[in-house]
C-alpha positions as CSV (number, residue, x, y, z in Angstrom):
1,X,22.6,16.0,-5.9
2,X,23.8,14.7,-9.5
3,X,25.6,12.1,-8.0
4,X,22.8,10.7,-5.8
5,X,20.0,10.9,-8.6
6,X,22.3,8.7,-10.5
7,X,23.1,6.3,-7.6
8,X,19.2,5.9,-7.7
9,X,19.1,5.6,-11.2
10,X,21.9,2.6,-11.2
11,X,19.8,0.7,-8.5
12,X,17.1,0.5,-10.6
13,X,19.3,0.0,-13.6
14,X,21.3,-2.8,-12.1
15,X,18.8,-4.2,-9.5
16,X,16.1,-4.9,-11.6
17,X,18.1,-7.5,-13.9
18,X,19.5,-9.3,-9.9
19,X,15.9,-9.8,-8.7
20,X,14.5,-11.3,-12.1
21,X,17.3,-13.7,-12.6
22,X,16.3,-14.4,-8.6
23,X,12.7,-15.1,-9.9
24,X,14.0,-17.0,-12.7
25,X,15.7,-19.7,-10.3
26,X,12.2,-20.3,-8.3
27,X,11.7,-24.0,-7.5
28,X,9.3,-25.6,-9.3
29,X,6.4,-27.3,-6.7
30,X,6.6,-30.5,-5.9
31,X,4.7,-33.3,-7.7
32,X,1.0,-33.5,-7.0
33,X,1.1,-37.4,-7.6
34,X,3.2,-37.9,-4.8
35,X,6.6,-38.8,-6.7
36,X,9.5,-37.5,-5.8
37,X,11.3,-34.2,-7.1
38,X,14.0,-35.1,-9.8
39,X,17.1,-34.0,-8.4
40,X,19.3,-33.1,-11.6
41,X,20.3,-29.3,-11.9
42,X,19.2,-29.3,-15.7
43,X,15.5,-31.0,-14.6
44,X,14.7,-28.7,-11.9
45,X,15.6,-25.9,-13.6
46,X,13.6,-27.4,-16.7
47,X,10.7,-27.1,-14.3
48,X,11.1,-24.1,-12.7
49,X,11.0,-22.1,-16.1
50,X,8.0,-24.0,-16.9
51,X,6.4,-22.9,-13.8
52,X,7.0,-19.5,-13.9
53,X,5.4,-18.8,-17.5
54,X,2.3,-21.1,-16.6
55,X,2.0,-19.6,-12.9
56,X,-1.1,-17.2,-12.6
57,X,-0.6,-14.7,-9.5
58,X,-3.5,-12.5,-9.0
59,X,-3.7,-8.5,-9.3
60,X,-1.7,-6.8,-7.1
61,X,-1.8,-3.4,-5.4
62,X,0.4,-0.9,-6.8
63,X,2.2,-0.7,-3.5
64,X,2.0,-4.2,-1.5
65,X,4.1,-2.5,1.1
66,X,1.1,-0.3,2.0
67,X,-1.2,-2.9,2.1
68,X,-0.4,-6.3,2.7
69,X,1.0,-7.6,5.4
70,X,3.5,-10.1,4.0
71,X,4.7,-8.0,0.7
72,X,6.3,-11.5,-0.7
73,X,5.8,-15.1,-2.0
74,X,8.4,-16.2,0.1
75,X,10.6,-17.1,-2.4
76,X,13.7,-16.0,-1.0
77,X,13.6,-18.0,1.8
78,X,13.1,-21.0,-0.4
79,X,15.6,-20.2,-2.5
80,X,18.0,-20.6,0.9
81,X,16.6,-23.7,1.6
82,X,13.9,-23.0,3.7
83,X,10.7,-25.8,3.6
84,X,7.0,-24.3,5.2
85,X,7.8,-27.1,7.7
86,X,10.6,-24.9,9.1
87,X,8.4,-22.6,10.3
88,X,10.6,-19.9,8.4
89,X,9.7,-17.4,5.5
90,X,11.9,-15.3,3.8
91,X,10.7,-12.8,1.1
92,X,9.7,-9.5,0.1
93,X,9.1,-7.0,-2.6
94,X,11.1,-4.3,-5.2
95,X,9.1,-1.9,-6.9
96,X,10.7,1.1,-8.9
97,X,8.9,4.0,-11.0
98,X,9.8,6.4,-13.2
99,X,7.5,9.8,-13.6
100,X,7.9,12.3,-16.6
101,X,5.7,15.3,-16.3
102,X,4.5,16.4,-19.4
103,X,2.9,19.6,-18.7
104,X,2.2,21.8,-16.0
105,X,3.4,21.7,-12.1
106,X,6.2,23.1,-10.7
107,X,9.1,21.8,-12.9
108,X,7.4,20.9,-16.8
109,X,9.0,18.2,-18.5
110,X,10.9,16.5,-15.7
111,X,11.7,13.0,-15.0
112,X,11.3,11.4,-11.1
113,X,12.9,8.1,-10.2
114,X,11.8,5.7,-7.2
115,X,12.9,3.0,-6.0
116,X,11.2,0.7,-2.6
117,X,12.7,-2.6,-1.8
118,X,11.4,-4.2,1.6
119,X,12.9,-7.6,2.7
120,X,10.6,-9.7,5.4
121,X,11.1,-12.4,8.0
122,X,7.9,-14.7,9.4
123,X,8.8,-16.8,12.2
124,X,6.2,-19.5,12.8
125,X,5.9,-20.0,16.4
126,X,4.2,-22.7,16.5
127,X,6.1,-24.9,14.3
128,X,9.3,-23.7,15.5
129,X,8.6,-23.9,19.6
130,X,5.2,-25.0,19.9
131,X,3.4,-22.3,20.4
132,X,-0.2,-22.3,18.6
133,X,-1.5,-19.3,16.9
134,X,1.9,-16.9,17.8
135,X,4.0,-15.4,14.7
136,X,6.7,-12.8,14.5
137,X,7.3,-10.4,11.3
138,X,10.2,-8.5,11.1
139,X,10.6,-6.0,7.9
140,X,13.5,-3.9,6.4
141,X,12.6,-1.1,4.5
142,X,15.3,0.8,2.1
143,X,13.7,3.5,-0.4
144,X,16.0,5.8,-2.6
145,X,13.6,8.6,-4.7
146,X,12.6,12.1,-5.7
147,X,9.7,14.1,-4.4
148,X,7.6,14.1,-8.1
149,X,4.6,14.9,-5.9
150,X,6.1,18.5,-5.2
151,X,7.3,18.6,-8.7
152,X,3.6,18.5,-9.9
153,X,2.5,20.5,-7.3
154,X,0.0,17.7,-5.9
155,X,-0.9,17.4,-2.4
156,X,-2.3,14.3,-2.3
157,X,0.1,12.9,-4.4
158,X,-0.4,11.1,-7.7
159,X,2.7,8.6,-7.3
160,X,2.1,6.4,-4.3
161,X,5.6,5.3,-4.0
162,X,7.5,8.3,-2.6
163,X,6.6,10.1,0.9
164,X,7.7,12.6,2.9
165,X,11.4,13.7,3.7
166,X,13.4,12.4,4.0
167,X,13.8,10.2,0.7
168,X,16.9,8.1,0.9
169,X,15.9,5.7,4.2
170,X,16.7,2.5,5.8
171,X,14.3,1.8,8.4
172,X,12.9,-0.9,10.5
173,X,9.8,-1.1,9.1
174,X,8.0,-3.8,10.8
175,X,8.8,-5.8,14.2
176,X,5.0,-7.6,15.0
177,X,4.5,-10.1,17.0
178,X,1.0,-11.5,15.8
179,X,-1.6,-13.7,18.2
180,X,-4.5,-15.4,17.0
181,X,-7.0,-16.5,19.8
182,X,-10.3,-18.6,19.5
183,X,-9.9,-20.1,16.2
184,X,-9.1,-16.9,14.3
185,X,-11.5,-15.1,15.4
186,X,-9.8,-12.7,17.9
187,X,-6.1,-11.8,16.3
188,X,-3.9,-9.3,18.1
189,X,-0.7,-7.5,16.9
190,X,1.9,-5.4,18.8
191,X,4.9,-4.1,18.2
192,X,6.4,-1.6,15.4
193,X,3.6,-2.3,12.4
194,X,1.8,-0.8,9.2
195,X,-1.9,0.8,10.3
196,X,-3.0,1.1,7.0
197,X,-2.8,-2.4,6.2
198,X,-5.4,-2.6,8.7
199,X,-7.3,0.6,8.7
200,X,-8.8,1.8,5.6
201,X,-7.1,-0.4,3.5
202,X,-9.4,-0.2,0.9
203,X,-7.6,-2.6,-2.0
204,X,-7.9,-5.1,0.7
205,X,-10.3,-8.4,-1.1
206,X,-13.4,-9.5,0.3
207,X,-12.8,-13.0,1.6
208,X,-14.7,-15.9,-0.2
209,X,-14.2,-19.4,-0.5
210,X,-14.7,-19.7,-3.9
211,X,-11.4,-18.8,-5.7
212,X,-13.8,-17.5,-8.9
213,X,-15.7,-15.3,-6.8
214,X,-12.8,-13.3,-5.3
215,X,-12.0,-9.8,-5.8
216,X,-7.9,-10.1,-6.5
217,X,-6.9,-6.6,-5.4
218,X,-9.6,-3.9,-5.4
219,X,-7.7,-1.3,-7.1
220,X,-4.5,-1.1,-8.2
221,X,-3.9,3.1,-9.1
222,X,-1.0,4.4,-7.9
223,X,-1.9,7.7,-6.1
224,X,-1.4,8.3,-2.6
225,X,-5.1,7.9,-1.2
226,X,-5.4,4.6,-2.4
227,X,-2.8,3.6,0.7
228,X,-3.8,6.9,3.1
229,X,-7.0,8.4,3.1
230,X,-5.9,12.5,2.9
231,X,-8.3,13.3,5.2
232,X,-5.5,11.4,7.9
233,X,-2.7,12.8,6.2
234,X,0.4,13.6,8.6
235,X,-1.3,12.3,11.7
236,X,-1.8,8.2,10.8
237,X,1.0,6.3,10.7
238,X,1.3,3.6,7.6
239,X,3.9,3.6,4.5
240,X,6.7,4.3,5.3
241,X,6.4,5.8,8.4
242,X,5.2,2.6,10.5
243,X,4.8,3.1,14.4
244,X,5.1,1.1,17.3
245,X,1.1,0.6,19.0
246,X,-1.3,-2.5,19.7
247,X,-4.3,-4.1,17.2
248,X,-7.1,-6.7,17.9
249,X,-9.5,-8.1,15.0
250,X,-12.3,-9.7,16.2
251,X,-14.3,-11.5,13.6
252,X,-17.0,-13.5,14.8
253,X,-17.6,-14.6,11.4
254,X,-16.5,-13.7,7.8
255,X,-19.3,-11.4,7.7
256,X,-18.6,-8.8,10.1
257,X,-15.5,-7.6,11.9
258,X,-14.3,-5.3,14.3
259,X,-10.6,-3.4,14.7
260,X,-9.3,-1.1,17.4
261,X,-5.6,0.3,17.4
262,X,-3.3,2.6,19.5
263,X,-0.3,3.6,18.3
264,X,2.8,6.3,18.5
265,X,1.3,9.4,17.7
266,X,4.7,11.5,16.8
267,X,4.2,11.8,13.4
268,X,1.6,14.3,14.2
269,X,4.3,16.3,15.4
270,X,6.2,15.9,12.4
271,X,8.8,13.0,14.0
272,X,9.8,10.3,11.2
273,X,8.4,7.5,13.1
274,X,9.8,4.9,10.4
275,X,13.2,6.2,10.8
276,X,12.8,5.6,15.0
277,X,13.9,2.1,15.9
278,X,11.9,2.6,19.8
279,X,8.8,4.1,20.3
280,X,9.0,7.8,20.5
281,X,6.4,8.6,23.1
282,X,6.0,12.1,23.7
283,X,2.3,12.8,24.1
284,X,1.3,12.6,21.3
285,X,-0.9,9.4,20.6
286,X,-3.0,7.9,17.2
287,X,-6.2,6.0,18.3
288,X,-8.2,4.7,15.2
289,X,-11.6,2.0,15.5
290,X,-13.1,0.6,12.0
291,X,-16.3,-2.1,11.7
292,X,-17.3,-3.1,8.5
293,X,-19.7,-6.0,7.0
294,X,-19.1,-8.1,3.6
295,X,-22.2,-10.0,1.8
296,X,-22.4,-11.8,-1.5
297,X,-25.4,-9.6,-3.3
298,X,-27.6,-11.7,-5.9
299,X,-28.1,-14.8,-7.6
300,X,-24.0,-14.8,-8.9
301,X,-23.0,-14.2,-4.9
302,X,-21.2,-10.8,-6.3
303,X,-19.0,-9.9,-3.1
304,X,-19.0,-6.5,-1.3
305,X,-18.1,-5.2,1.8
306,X,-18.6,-1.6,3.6
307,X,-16.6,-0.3,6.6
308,X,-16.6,3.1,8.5
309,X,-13.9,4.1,11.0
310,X,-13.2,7.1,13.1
311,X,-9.9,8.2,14.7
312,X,-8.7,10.5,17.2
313,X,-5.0,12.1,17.1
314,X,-3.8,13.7,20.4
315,X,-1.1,16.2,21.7
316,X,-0.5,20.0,20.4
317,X,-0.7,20.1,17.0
318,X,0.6,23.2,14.8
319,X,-0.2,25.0,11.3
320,X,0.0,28.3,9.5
321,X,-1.7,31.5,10.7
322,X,-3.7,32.5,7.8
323,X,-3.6,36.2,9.1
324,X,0.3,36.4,9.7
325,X,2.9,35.8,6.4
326,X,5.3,33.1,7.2
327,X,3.6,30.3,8.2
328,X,6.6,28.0,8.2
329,X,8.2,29.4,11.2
330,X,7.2,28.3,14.2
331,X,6.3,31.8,16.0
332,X,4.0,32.2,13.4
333,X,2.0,28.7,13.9
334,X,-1.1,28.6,15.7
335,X,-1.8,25.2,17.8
336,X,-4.8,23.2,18.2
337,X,-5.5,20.0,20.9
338,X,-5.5,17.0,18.9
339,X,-7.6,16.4,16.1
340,X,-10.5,13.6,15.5
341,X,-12.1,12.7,12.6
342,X,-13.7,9.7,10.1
343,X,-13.9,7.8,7.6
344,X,-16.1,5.0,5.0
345,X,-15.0,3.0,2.7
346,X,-16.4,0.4,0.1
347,X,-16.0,-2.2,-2.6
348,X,-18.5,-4.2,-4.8
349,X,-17.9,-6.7,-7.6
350,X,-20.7,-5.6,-10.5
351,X,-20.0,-8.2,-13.1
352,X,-18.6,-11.3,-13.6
353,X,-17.0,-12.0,-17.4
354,X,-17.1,-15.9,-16.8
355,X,-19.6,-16.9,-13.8
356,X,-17.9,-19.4,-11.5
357,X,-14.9,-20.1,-13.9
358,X,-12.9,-17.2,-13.0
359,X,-12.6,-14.2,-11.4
360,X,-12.4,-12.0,-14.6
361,X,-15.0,-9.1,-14.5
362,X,-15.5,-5.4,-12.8
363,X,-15.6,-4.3,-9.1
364,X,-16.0,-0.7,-8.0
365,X,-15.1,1.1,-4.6
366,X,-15.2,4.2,-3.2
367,X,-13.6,6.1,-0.3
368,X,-14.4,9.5,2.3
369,X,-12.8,11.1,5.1
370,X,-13.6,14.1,6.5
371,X,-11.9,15.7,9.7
372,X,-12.3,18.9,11.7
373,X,-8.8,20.2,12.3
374,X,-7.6,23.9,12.2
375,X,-4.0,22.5,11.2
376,X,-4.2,19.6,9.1
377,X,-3.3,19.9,5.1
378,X,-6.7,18.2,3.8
379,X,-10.1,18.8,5.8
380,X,-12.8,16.8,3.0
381,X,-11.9,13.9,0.9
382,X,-14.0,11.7,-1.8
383,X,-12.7,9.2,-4.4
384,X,-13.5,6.2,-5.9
385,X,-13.1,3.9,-8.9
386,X,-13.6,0.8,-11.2
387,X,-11.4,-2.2,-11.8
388,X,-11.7,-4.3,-14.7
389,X,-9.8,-7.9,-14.2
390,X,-9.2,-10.0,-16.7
391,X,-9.6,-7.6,-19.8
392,X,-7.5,-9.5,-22.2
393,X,-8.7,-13.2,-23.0
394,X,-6.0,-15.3,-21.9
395,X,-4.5,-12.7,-19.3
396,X,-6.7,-13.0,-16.2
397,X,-3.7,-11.8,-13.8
398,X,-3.8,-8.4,-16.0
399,X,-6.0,-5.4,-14.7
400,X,-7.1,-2.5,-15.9
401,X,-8.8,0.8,-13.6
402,X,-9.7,4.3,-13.2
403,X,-10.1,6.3,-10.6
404,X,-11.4,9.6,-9.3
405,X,-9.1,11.8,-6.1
406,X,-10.8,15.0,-4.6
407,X,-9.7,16.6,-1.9
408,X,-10.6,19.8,-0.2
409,X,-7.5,21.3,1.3
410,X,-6.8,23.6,4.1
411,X,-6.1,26.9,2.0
412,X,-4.0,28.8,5.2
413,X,-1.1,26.9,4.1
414,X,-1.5,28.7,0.4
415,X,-3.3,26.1,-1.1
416,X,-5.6,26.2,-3.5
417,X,-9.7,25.5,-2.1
418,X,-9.5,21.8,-3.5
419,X,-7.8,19.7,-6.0
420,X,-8.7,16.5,-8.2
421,X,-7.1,14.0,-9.6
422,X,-7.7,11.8,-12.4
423,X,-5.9,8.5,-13.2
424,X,-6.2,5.5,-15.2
425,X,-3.5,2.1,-15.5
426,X,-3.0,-1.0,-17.1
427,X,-1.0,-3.7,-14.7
428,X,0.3,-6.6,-17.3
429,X,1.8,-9.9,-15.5
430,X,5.0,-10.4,-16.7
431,X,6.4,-13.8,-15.5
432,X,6.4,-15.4,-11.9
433,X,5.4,-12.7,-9.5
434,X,6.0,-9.6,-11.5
435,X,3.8,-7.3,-13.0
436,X,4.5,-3.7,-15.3
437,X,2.1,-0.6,-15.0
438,X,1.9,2.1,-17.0
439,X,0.1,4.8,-15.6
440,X,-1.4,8.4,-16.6
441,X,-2.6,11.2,-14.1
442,X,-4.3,14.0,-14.6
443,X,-4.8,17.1,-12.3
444,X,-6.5,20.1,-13.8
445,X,-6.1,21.8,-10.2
446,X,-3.0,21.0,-8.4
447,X,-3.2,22.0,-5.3
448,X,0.2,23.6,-4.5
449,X,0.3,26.4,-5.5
450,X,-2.8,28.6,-7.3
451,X,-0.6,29.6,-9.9
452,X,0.3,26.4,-11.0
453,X,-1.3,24.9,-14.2
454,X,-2.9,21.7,-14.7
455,X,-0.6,18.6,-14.8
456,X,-0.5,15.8,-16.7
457,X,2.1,13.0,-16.3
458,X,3.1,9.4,-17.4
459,X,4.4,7.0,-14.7
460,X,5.8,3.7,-15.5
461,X,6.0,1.1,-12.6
462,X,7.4,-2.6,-12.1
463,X,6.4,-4.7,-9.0
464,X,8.3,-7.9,-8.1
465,X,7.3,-9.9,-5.3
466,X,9.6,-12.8,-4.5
């Protein structure tokens, strides 16, 4: 055990110094005046440090992996010599955390190390064989951590980063091939993808055409809901347990959109679906629909958006018999048929710092679910938040949020009746596509266990997209 808490502890030692050097050999753009790029070693490299200090990416989500569905700039592949024209994109993301629980939980004054690094491939089909609208995305997922969830004693998790068991994996994350139909309007996916960068993806922006009107990244806290609503916990697939399944978006106009999926429902059934290179198929199937609407509200066109979904899980499903001791062995599980239940989710800007020069200011969301299972961990959730961007004068890529978890949870497992969870961060740009977050949770109720006291805890994250 030792020896693989250290083995995670030198990838994140040693890594982290690889992929900034890696962002520190970007290539600068090319000229906008149409000359062409110097070709010295010492000039482009002259330029390519200059770029990355005057570069201004904006706010992330604390876990891009969850919630976008290209986690990279691409740089990699540029890096190997790939030009757009080739139709080829290389990229992808690290991110690594440590955790230190101060008081509280399971196991006071620990420390928790993470580390996620996902490496992706976008082919172009229509540059690369003509056909329009087609493009495949192909993802490798490898995350070495420690469950600092069940250290706390949270059960909806205040570090987004690690999962369930197990937590050393390499899996296929994504294989997608991607249509779009009718100008953009109709766009189908199929294959081994990410639901919740569709469904409930909540730090997703509102799309406007106005750069200084846009909402960078909703949110960026780290805790678990932000990427899974709890109310869908253990039956929707998303990070890092992706699933094979169909998608269509239609969008008839920016406005308004509809989205229907189907997917591998074995996770229900406690299968590691990321960890499954083929679809696993075994009754059990993950059916999920979400519409929602955007507007620009007022005489500053502040943009908001509201969505509602509802989701159905089918096949037997199994949890602890509140009237029997044991509930972890299976003779003592009672079974339910599939489980259904729904969701809402929203997001406004409220103010704007600079009107029409920037997009510094403050947005707000908020989030439910709700379903009616006998088996599932969390029956009621509610949460929501606000996001300052832009707090600093000078650093518009910086953020700064708070946010508010609350779950009800299903107490036959020997939970407590709910459990809330505070958090509040501070996501600095470094240089290039990089960004550090320090982060403090606080859960006066964790769940766990009844008889554990209220947690607090420090977590310290850095994101590098390249």
């Amino acid at each position: 055990m030792g020896r693989a808490i250290g083995s995670r502890r030198a990838r994140l030692v040693f890594g982290l110094p690889c992929i900034i050097a890696l962002c520190a050999t970007s290539p600068g753009p090319a000229h906008s005046d149409g000359s062409q790029p110097a070709t010295s070693p010492s000039a482009t490299s002259s330029s390519t440090v200059s770029a990355l200090f005057t570069e201004r990416p904006p706010a992330i989500a604390a876990n891009p992996g969850a919630s976008n569905p290209f986690p990279g700039t691409g740089l990699l592949g540029r890096l190997l010599g790939l030009t757009p024209e080739s139709g080829i994109k290389v990229g992808g993301l690290w991110a690594g955390n440590s955790d230190y629980l101060f008081t509280g939980g399971q196991k006071p004054r620990t420390w928790s190390f993470n580390s996620l690094l996902i490496l992706n491939v976008n082919l172009n089909l229509d540059r690369i064989v003509g056909l329009p609208g087609a493009t495949v995305d192909c993802s490798m997922l490898e995350f070495n951590g420690e469950d600092a969830n069940e250290k706390a004693g949270v059960v909806q998790g205040y570090d987004g980063l690690p999962g369930v068991s197990p937590l050393v994996r390499t899996e296929l994350y994504q294989l997608v091939w991607r249509q779009s139909l009718f100008e953009d309007k109709l766009i189908v996916l199929a294959g081994k993808s990410v639901p919740t960068v569709d469904f409930n993806n909540v730090s997703r922006p509102v799309d406007v055409s106005d750069p200084a009107r846009m909402i960078p990244a909703v949110t960026s806290l780290t805790y678990t809901p932000i990427f899974i609503n709890p109310a869908m916990l253990g039956v929707a697939p998303g990070y890092y347990n992706s699933a094979y399944g169909i998608m269509a978006n239609w969008a008839p106009s920016k406005k308004f959109y509809i989205t229907y999926g189907f997917y591998d429902g074995a996770l229900a059934d406690g299968t590691q679906t990321g960890l499954k290179e083929a679809p696993v198929l075994d009754g059990h199937y993950f059916t999920i629909g979400e519409g929602g609407y955007c507007w620009l509200l007022g005489r500053e066109k502040l943009p908001g958006k509201i969505a509602v979904g509802g989701w159905i899980q089918t096949g037997e499903l199994y949890g602890p018999d509140e009237s029997l001791p044991g509930g972890t062995k299976p003779e003592y599980q009672v079974a339910e048929e599939g489980a259904q239940g729904a969701y809402s989710l929203g997001s406004q800007r409220l103010w704007y710092r600079e009107p029409g020069t920037d997009d510094s200011g403050v947005s707000a969301f908020y989030q439910f679910g709700f379903n009616q299972s006998n088996t599932m961990l969390i029956n009621r959730y509610f949460g929501l938040g606000l996001t300052d961007f832009g707090p600093i004068p000078g650093r518009l890529s910086d953020s700064l949020g708070v946010g508010l978890a609350w779950s009800w949870l299903d107490r036959r497992y020997g939970f407590r009746s709910n459990e809330a969870m505070l958090q509040g961060y501070y996501q600095a740009h470094l240089i290039g596509s990089s960004f550090i977050q320090p982060v403090i949770s606080y859960i006066p109720n964790p769940g766990l266990n009844p008889r554990v006291q209220g947690v607090v805890t420090a977590t310290a994250q850095l994101i590098i997209l390249f």
